[in-house]
C-alpha positions as CSV (number, residue, x, y, z in Angstrom):
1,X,28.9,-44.3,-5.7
2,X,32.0,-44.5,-3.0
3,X,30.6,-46.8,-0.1
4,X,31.6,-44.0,2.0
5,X,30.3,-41.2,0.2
6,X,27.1,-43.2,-0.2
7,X,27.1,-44.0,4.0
8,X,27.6,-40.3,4.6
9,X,24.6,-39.3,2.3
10,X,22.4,-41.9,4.3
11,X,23.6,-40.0,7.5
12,X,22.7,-36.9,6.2
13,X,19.1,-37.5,4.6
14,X,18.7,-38.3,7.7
15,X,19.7,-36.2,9.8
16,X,18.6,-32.9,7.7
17,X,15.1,-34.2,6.2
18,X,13.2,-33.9,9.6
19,X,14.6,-30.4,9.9
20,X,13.1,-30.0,6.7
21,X,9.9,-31.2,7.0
22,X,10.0,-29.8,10.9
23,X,10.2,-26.6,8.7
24,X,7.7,-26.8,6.1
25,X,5.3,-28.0,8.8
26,X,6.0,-24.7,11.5
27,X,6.0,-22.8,8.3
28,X,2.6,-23.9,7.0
29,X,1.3,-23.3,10.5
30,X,2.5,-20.1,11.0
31,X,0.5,-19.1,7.0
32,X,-2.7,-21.0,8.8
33,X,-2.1,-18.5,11.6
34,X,-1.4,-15.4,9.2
35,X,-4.5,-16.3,7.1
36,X,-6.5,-16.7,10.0
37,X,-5.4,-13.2,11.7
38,X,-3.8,-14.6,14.5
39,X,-0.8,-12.9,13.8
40,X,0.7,-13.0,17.0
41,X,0.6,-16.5,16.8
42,X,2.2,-16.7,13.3
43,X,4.8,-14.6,14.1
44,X,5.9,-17.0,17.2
45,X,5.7,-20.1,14.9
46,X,8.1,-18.1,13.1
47,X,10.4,-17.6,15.6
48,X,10.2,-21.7,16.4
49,X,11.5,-21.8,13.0
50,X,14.3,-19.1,13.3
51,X,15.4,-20.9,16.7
52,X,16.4,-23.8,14.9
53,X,17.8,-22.5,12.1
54,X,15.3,-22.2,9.2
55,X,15.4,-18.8,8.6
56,X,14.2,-18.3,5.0
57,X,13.2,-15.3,2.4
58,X,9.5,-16.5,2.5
59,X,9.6,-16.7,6.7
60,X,10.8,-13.4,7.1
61,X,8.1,-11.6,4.8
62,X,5.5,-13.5,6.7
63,X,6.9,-12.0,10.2
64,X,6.9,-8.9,8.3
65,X,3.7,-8.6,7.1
66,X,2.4,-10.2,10.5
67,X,4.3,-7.6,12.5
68,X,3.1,-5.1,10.0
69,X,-0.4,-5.8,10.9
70,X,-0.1,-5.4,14.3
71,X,1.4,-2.4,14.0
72,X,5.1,-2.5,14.9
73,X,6.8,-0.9,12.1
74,X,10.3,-1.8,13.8
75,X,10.4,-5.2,13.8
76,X,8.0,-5.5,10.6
77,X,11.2,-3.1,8.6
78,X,13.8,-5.4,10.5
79,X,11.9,-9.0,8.7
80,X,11.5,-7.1,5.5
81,X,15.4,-6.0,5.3
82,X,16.6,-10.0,6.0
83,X,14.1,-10.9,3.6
84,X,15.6,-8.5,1.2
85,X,19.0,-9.8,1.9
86,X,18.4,-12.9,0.7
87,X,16.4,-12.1,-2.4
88,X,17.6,-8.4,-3.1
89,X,15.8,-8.7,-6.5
90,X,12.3,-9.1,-5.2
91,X,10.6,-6.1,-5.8
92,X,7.2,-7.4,-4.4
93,X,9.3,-7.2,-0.8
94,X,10.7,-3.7,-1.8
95,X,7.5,-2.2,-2.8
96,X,6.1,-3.9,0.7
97,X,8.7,-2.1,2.2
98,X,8.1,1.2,0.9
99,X,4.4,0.9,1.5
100,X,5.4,0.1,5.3
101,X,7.4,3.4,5.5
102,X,4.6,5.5,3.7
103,X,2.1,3.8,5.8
104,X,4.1,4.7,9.0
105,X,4.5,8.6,7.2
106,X,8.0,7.7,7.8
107,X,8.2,9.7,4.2
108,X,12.1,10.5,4.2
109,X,12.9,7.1,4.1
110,X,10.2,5.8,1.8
111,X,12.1,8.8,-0.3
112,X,15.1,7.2,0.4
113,X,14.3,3.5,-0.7
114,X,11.9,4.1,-3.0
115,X,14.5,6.6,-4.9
116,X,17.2,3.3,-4.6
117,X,14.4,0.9,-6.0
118,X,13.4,3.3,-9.5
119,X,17.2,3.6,-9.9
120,X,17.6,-0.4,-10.1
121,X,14.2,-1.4,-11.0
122,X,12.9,1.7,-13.4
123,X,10.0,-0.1,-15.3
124,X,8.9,-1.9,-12.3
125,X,5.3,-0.2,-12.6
126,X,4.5,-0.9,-9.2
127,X,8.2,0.8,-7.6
128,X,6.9,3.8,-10.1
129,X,3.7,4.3,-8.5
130,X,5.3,4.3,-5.1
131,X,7.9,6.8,-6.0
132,X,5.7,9.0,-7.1
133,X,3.2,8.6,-4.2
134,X,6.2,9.8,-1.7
135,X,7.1,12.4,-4.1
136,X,3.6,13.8,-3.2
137,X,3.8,13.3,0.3
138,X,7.2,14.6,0.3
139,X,6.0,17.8,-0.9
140,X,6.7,17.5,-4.9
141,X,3.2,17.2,-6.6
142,X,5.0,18.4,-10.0
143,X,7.9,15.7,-10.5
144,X,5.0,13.3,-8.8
145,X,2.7,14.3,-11.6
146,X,5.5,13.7,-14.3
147,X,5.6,10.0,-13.1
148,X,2.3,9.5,-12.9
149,X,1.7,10.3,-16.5
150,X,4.1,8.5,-17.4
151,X,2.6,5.2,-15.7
152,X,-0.9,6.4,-17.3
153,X,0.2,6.1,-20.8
154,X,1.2,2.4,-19.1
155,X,-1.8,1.4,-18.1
156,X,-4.6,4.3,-18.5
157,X,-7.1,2.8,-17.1
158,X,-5.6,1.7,-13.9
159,X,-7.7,3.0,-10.9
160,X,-5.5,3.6,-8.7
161,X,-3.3,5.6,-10.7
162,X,-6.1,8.0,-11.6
163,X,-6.5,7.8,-7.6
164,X,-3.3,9.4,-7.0
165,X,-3.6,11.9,-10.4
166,X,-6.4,13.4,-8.5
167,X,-4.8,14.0,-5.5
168,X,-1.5,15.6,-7.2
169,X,-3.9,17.7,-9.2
170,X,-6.0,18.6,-5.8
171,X,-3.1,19.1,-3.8
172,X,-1.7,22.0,-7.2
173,X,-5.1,23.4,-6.6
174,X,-5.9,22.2,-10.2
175,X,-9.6,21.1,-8.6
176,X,-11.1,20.7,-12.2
177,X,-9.1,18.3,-13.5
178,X,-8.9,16.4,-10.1
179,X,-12.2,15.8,-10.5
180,X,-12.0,14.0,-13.9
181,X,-9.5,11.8,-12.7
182,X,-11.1,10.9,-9.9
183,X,-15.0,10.3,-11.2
184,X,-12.8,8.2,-13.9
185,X,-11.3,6.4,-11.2
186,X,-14.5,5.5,-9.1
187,X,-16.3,4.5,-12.1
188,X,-13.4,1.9,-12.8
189,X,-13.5,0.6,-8.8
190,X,-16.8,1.4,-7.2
191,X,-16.5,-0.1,-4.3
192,X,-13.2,1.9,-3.1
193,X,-14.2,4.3,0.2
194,X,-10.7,6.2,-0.2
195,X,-11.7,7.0,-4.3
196,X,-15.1,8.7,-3.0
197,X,-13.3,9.9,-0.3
198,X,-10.7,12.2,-2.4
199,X,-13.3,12.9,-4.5
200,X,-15.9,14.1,-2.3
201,X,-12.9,16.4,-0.8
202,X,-12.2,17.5,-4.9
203,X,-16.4,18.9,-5.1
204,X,-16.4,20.3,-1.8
205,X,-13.7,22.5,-2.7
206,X,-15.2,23.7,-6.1
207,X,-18.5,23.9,-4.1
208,X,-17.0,26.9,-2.1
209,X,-15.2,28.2,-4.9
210,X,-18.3,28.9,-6.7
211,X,-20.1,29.3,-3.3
212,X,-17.6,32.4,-2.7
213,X,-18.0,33.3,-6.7
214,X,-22.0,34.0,-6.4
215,X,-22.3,31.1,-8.6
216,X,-25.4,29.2,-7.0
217,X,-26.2,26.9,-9.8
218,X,-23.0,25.1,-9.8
219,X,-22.7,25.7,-5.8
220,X,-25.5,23.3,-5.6
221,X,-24.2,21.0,-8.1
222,X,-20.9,20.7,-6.8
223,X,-22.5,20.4,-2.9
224,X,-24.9,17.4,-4.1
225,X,-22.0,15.5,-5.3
226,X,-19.7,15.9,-2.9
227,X,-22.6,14.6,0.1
228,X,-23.1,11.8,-2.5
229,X,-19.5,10.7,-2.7
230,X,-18.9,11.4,0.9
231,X,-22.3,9.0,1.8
232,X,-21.0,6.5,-0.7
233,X,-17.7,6.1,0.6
234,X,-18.9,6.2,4.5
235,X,-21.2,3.4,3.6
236,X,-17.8,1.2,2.4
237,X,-15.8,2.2,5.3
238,X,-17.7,3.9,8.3
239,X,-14.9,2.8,11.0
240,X,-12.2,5.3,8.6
241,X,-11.9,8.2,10.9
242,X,-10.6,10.5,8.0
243,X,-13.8,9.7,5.8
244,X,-16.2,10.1,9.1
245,X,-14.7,13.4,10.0
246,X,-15.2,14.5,6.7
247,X,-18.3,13.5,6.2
248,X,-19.6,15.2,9.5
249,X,-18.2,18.5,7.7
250,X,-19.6,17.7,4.0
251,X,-23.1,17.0,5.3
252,X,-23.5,20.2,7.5
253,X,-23.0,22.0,4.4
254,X,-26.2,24.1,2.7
255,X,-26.5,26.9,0.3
């Protein structure tokens, strides 16, 4: 090697190597911090890190994910898109992203990327499920339906695709058949509050269906589950205001 060339690489090593390990070091903090749920102390060993120039694909999604906990969906997006702009390929960060938006019910632009992501990333299972969750929430149970079929013949015994089955064929007043998918899909997770949620919602409604038909039998039937699934998933996850409301409603129920 060129005495020079060879000078200048000595200069450099060191010169950049304790940026690097400066970097690795704020970086591995700021995960202790993440993992620990300090996450306004993650994100500001993250901003150390920024300040002097280590800005990386793995920092950003961290500050994302930390700003995403504590709620702030503005600078949460705003780490997730410079994340993305280094690794545009990552779907993990896309799907994150999307989530974020739907989480938020900023729907029209979960629509937005999520419809961007299935035209680049079509047999990304994950981007699938997401597109046709905003579907639903954006009001289109059928085409939302068509997807989730498709991801069923996937991977049909997935329960979180049954999950969302159920609520398509709940929200098309197809209450039957929302109720298979959804006793298949707590018998695959038992121990998921939103599952016995949806489907505690799915047997109160065929309760007062048969309830208003003069059907007693099946009134009662329908009523027993529904305070069963309801008790079940308030057990898993009493601080869930939507599962507490309903289960104040469910339980008040007699025939």
């Amino acid at each position: 090697m060129n005495f020079y060339k060879f000078r200048n690489f000595i200069v450099l090593t060191f010169i950049f190597t304790p940026i690097v390990l400066f970097a690795d070091a704020e970086y591995d903090s700021a995960v202790k911090k993440f993992k620990n749920q300090d996450y306004k102390g993650a994100i500001e060993q993250i901003r150390q890190l920024h300040d002097t120039g280590g800005s990386t694909f793995e920092s950003h999604t961290l500050c994302a994910h930390a700003y995403s906990k504590l709620g702030d969906f503005e600078s949460s997006s705003a780490h997730f898109f410079e994340a993305l702009k280094k690794k545009p390929e990552n779907t993990r960060v896309r799907a994150d992203l999307i989530r974020l938006y739907l989480n938020h019910n900023k729907t029209k632009g979960a629509l937005e990327l999520s419809t961007d992501a299935i035209e680049k990333f079509t047999d990304d299972p994950e981007i699938q499920f997401l597109y046709a969750t905003t579907l639903l929430r954006r009001g289109k149970p059928k085409t939302a339906l068509s997807r989730v079929e498709k991801l069923k013949s996937l991977a049909p015994n997935d329960a979180n695709i049954l999950n969302l089955e159920g609520k398509i064929y709940y929200s098309l007043g197809i209450y039957d058949k929302a109720d298979v998918s959804l006793k298949w899909a707590s018998a695959l997770d038992q121990s998921s509050p939103s599952i016995l949620n949806n489907l505690a919602l799915v047997q109160e409604r065929l309760f007062l269906i048969h309830k208003k038909n003069k059907n007693s039998k099946l009134a009662s039937e329908n009523l027993k589950e529904s305070k069963e699934s309801i008790k079940k998933a308030l057990s898993l996850d009493a601080k869930d205001s939507s599962i507490s409301k309903n289960a104040e409603r469910i339980l008040n129920y007699s025939i």
